[in-house]
VOPAGU-2260 file (C-alpha; in pm, 1 decimal, decimal comma):
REM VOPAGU-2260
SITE   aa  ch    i         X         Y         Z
SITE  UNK   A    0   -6608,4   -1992,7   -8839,9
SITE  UNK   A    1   -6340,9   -2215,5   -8981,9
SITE  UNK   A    2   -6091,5   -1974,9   -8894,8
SITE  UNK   A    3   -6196,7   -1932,0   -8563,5
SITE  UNK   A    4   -6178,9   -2315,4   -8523,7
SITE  UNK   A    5   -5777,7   -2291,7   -8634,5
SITE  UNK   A    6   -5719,4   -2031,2   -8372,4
SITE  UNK   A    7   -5840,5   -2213,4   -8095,8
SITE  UNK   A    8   -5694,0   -2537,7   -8240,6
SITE  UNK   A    9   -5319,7   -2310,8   -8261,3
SITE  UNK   A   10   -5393,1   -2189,6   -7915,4
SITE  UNK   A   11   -5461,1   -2522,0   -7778,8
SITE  UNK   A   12   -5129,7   -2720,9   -7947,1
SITE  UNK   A   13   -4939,0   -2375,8   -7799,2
SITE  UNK   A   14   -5095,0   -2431,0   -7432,8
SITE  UNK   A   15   -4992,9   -2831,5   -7467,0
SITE  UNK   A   16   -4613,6   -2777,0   -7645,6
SITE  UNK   A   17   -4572,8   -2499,6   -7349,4
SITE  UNK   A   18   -4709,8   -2760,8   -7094,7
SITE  UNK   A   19   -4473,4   -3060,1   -7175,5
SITE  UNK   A   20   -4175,7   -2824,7   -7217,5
SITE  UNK   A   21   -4233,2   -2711,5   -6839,9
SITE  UNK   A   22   -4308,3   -3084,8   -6739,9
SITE  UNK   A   23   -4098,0   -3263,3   -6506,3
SITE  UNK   A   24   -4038,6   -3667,5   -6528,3
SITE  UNK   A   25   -4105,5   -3864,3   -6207,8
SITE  UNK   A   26   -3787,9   -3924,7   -5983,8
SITE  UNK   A   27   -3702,0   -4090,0   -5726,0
SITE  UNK   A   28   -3463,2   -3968,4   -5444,5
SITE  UNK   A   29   -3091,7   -4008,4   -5509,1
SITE  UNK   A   30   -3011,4   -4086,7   -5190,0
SITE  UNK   A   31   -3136,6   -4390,0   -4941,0
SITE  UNK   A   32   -3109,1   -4284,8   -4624,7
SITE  UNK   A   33   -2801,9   -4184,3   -4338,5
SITE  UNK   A   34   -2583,1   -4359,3   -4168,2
SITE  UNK   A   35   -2409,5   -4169,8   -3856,0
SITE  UNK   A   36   -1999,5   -4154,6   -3803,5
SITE  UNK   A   37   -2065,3   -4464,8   -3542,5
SITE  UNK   A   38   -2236,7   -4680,6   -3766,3
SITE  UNK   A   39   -2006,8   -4637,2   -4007,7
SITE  UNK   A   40   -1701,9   -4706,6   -3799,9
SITE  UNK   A   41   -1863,7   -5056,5   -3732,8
SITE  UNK   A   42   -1908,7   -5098,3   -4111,2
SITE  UNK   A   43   -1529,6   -5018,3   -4146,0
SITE  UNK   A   44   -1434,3   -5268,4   -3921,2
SITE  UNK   A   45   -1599,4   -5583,8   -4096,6
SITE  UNK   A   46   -1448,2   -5732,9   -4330,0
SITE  UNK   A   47   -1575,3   -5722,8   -4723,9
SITE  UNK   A   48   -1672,0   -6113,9   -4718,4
SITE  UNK   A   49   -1871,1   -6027,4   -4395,7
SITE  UNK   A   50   -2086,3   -5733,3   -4571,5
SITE  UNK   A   51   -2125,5   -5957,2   -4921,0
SITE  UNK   A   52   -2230,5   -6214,7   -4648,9
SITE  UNK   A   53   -2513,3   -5972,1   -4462,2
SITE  UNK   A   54   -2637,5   -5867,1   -4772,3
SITE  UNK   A   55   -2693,9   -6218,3   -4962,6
SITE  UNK   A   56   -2846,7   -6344,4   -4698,4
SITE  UNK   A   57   -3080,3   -6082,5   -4678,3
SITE  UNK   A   58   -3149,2   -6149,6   -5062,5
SITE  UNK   A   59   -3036,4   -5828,4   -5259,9
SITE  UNK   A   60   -2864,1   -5840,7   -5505,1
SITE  UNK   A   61   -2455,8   -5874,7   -5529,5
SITE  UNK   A   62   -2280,9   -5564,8   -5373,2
SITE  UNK   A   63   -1935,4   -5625,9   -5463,8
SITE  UNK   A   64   -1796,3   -5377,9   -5753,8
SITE  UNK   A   65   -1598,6   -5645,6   -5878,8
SITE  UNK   A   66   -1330,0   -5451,5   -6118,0
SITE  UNK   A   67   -1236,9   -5223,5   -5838,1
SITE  UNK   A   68    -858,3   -5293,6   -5697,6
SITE  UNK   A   69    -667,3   -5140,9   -5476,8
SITE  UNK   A   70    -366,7   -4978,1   -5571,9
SITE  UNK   A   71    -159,2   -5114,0   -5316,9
SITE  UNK   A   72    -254,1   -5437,6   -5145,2
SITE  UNK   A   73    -233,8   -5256,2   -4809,7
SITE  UNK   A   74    -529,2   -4992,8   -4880,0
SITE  UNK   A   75    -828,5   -4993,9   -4720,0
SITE  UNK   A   76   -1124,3   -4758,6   -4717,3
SITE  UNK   A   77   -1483,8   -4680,8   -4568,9
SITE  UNK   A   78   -1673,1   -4395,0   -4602,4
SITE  UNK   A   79   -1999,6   -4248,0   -4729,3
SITE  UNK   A   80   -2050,1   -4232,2   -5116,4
SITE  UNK   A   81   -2036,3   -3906,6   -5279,0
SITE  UNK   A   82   -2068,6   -3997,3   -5667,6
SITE  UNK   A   83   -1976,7   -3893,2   -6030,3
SITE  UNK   A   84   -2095,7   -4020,7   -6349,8
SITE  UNK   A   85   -1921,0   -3973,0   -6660,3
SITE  UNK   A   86   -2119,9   -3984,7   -6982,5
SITE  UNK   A   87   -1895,9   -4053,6   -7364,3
SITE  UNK   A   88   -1779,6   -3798,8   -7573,1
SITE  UNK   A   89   -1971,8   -3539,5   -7741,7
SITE  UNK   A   90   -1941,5   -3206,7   -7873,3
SITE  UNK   A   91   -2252,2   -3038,4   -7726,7
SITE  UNK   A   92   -2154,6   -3269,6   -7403,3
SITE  UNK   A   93   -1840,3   -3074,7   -7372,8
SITE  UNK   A   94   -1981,2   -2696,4   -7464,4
SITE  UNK   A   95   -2249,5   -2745,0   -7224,5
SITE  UNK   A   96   -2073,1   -2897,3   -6914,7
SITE  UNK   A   97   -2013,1   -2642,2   -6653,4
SITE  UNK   A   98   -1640,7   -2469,5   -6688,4
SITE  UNK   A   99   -1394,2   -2496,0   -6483,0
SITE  UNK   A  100   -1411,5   -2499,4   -6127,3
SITE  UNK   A  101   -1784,8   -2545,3   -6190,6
SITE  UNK   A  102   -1728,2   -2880,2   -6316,6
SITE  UNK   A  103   -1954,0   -3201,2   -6191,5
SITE  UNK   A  104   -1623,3   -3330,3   -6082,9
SITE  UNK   A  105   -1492,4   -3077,2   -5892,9
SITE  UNK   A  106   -1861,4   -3017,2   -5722,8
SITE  UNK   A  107   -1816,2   -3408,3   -5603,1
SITE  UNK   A  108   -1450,1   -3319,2   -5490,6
SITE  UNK   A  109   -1529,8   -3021,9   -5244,8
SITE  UNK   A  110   -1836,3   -3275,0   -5117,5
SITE  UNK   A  111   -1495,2   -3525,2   -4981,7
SITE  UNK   A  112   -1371,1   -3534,3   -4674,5
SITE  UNK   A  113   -1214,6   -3837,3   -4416,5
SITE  UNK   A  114   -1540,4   -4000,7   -4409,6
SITE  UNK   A  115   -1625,4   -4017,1   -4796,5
SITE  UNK   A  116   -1558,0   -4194,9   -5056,0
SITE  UNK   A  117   -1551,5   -4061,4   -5419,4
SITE  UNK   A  118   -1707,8   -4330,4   -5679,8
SITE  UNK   A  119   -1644,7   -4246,3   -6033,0
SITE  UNK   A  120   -1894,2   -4406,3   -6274,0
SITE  UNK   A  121   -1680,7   -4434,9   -6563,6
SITE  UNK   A  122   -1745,7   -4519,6   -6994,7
SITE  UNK   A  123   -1529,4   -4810,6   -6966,1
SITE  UNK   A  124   -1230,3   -4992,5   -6726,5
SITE  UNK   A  125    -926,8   -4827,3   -6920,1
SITE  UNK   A  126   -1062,0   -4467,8   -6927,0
SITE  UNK   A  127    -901,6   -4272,3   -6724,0
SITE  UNK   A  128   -1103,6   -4054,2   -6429,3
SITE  UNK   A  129    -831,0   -3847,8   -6338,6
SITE  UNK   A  130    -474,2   -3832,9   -6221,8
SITE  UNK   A  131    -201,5   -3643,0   -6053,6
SITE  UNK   A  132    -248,8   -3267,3   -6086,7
SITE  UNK   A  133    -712,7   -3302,1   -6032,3
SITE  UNK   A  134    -652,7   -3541,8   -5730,0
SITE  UNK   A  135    -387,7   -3331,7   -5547,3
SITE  UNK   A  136    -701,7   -3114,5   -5450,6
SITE  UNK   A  137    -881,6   -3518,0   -5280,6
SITE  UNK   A  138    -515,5   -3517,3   -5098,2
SITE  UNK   A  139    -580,8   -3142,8   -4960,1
SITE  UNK   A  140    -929,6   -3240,0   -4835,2
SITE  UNK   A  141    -827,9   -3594,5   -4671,5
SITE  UNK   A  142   -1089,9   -3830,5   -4852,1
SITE  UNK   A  143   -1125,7   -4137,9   -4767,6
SITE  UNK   A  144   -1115,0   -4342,6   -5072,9
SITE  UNK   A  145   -1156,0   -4332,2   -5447,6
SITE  UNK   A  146   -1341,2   -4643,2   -5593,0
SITE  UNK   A  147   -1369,8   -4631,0   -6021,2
SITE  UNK   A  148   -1499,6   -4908,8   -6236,3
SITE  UNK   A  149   -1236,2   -4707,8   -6488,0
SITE  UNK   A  150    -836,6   -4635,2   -6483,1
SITE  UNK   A  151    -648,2   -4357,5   -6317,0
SITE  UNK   A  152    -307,1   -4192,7   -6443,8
SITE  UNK   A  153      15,9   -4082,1   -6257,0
SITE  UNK   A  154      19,8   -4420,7   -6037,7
SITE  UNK   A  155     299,5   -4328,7   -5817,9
SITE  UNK   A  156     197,5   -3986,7   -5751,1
SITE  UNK   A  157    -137,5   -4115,6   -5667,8
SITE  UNK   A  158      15,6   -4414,9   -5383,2
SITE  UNK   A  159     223,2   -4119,5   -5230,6
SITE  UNK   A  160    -102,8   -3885,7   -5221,7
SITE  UNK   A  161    -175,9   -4179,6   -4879,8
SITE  UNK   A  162    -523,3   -4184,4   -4968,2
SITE  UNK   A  163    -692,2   -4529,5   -5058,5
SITE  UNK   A  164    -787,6   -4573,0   -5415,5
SITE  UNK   A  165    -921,4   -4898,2   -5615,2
SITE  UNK   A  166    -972,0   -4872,6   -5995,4
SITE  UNK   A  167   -1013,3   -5091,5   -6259,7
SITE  UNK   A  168    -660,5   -5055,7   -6355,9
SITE  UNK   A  169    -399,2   -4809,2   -6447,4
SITE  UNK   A  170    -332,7   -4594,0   -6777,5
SITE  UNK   A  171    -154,2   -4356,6   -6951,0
SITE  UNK   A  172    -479,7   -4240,8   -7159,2
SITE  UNK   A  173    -652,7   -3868,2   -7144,8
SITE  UNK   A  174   -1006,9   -3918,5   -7026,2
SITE  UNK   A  175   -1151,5   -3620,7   -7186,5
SITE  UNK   A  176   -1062,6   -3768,5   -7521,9
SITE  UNK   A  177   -1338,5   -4021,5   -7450,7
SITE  UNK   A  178   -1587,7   -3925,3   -7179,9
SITE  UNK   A  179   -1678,7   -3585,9   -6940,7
SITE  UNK   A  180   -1790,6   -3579,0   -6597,6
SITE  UNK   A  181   -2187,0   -3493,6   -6605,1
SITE  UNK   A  182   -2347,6   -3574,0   -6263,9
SITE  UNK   A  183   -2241,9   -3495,5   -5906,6
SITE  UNK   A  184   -2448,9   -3690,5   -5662,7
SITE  UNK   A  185   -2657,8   -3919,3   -5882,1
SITE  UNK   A  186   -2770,3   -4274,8   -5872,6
SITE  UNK   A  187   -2523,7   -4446,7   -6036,0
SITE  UNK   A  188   -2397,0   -4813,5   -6177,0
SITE  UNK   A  189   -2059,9   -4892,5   -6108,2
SITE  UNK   A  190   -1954,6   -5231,4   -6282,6
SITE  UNK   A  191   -2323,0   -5330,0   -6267,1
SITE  UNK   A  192   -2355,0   -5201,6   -5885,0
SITE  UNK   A  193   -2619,2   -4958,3   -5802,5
SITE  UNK   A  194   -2449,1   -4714,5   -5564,3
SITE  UNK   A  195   -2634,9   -4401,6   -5444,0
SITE  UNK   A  196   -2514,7   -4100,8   -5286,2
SITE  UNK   A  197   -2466,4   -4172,7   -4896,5
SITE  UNK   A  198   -2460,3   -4574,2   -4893,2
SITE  UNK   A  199   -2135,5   -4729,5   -4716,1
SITE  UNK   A  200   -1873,4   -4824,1   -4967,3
SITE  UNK   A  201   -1599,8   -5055,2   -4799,9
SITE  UNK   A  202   -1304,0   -5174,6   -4991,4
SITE  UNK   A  203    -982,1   -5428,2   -4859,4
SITE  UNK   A  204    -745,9   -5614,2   -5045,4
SITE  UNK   A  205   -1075,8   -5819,2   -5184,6
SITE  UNK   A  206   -1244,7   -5553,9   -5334,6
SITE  UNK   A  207   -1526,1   -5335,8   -5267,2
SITE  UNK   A  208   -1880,0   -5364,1   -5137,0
SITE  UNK   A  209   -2176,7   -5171,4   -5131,4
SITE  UNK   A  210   -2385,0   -5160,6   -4850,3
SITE  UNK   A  211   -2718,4   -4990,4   -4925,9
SITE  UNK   A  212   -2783,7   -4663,2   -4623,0
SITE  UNK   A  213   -3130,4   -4814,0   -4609,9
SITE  UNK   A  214   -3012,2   -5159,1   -4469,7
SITE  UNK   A  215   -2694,8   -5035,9   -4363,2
SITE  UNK   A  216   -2733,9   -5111,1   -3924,4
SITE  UNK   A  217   -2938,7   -5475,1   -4049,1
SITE  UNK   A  218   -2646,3   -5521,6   -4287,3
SITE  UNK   A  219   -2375,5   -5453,5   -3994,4
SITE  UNK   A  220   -2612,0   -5683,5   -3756,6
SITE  UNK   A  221   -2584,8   -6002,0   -3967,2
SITE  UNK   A  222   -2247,2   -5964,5   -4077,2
SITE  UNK   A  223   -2121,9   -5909,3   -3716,4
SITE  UNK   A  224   -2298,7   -6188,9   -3563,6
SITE  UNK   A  225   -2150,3   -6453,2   -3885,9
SITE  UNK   A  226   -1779,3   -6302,1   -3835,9
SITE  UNK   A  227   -1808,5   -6409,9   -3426,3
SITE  UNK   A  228   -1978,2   -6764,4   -3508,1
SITE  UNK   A  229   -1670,6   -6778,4   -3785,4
SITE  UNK   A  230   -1371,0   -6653,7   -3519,4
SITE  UNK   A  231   -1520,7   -6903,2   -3296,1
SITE  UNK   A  232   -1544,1   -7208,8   -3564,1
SITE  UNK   A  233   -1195,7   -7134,3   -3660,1
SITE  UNK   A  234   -1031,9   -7103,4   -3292,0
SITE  UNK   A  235   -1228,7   -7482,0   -3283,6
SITE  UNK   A  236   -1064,1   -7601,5   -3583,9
SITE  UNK   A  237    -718,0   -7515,0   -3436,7
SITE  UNK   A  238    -756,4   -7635,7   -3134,6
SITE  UNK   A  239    -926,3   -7975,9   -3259,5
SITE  UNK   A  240    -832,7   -8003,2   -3628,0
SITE  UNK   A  241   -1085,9   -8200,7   -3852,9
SITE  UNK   A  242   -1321,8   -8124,3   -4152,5
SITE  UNK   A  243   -1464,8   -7773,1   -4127,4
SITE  UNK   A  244   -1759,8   -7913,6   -4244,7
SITE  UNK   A  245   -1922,0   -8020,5   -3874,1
SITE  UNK   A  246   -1959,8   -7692,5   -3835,1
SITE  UNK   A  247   -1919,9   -7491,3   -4161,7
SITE  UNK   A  248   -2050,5   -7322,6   -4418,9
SITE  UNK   A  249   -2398,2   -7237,6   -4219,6
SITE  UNK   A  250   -2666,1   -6975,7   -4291,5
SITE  UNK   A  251   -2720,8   -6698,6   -4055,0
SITE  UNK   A  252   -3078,2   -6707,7   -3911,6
SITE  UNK   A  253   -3087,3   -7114,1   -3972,4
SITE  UNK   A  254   -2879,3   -7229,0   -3729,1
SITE  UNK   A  255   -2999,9   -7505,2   -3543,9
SITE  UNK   A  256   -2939,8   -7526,4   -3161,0
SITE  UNK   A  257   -2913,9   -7856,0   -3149,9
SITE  UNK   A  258   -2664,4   -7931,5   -3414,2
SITE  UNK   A  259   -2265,7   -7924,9   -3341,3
SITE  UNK   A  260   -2294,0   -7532,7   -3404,9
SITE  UNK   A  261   -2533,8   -7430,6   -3182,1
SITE  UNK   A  262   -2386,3   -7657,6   -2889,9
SITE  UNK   A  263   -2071,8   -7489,6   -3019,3
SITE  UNK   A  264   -2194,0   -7191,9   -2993,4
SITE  UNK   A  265   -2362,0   -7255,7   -2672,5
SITE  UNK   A  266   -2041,0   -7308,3   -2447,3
SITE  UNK   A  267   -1964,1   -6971,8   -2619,0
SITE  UNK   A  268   -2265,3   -6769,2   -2462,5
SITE  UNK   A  269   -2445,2   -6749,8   -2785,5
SITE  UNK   A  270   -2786,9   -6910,5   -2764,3
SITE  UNK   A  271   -3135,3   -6782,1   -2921,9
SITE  UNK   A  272   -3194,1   -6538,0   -2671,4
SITE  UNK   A  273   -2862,0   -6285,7   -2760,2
SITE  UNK   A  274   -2809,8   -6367,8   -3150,0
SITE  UNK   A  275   -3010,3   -6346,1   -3456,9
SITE  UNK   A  276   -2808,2   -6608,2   -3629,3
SITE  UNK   A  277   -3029,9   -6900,8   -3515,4
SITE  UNK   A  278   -3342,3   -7086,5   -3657,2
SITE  UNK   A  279   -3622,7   -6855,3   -3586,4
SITE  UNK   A  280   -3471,9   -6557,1   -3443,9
SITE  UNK   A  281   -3349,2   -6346,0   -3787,4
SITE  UNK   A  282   -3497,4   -6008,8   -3764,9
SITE  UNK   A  283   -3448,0   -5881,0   -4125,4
């Protein structure tokens, strides 16, 4: 009897160790939504302050990767994320990353193209993500910008490569001695910024914003509408100089008709009925 007992007790811990070897953890999608070629375009043509702008008044959280610069002052970049994580250094890290051109980071390369943009996720802002020889093959396939909260190698190679590429910094340092590329097309945290595979990333001489695909056309509506209201305040301002502040700073979705903006804004053709940008009429 008792040793019937331990044979249904080993059978049962077998059935439950099999069970939780088999079991899957809970997970989210990586990816928050699409955003088409024309929305993106419109993204792409707002400036960076405009997006941070859209977004913090919508209350998320900040959007700006803030140790991202541009190589050159004159790069700019838009596309759709395609992501990379790196993860540090370890021995079984290294012997059980895919080989070659199976590599995480060559999977994220052959997803590039003129509308993406490659974010590497990396262990720290001087490690290096790559350099001349591995992003030759981003030149080939015409991407649209690199964005790293790490370093890159072979500066000058990289500027003539024409493609747009913010970093932390730059750095003469082997990345493999510190970190490997693990994940192609994960959720990932880049200087403390949750980017996910397919959200607009949009970088200018100020840095680089985020703008989440779930929110993205809301995003583009609000920061639109505050960069006309601004081009207006400013052509005001020139014409009539004086203290900005009749007018400005002001909070999109609180202006007031009746104060010097909205009569501003009025002899402008922007009243309640066209613009979200006024008291009452936000529609995020």
């Amino acid at each position: 009897m008792l040793s019937a007992s331990r044979s249904l007790l080993s059978l049962s811990t077998r059935r439950a160790a099999a069970s939780l070897s088999a079991r899957t953890f809970a997970q989210g999608p990586s990816s928050g939504g699409e955003i088409s070629d024309e929305l993106l375009a419109k993204l792409g043509s707002l400036s960076t302050q405009a997006l941070v702008d859209g977004l913090w008044v919508m209350g998320w959280p900040s959007a700006q990767i803030d140790n991202a610069r541009p190589l050159s002052p004159t790069m700019r970049c838009v596309g759709r994320a395609v992501t990379l994580n790196f993860v540090p250094v370890r021995p079984d890290i290294a012997q059980d990353k895919p080989p070659g051109g199976e590599s995480p980071e060559y999977e994220a390369f052959e997803k590039c193209g003129p509308n993406e943009v490659l974010v590497m996720s990396s262990c720290g802002p001087e490690e290096s993500v790559g350099g001349d020889i591995k992003f030759l093959r981003l030149k080939q396939l015409g991407l649209g910008g690199l964005v790293t909260d790490g370093s890159v190698r072979d500066t000058d190679e990289i500027i003539d490569y024409g493609f747009p590429c913010f970093a932390h910094g730059t750095t003469a340092r082997q990345g493999p001695a510190a970190m490997q590329p693990w994940e192609c097309n994960g959720v990932v945290s880049v200087s403390g910024v949750t980017v996910r595979p397919g959200d607009a990333i949009v970088g200018d001489q100020d840095g680089v914003v985020v703008v989440p695909a779930k929110v993205a056309e809301t995003v583009y509506g609000i920061a639109h509408g505050r960069e006309v209201i601004e081009g207006i305040v400013k052509e005001e301002l020139v014409k009539n100089p004086g203290p900005p502040g009749k007018f400005y700073p002001f909070m999109s979705g609180k202006v007031k008709p009746e104060s010097p903006l909205g009569q501003l804004l009025k002899t402008h053709g922007i009243t309640p009925e066209n613009s979200n940008q006024f008291e009452g009429t936000a529609d995020w």
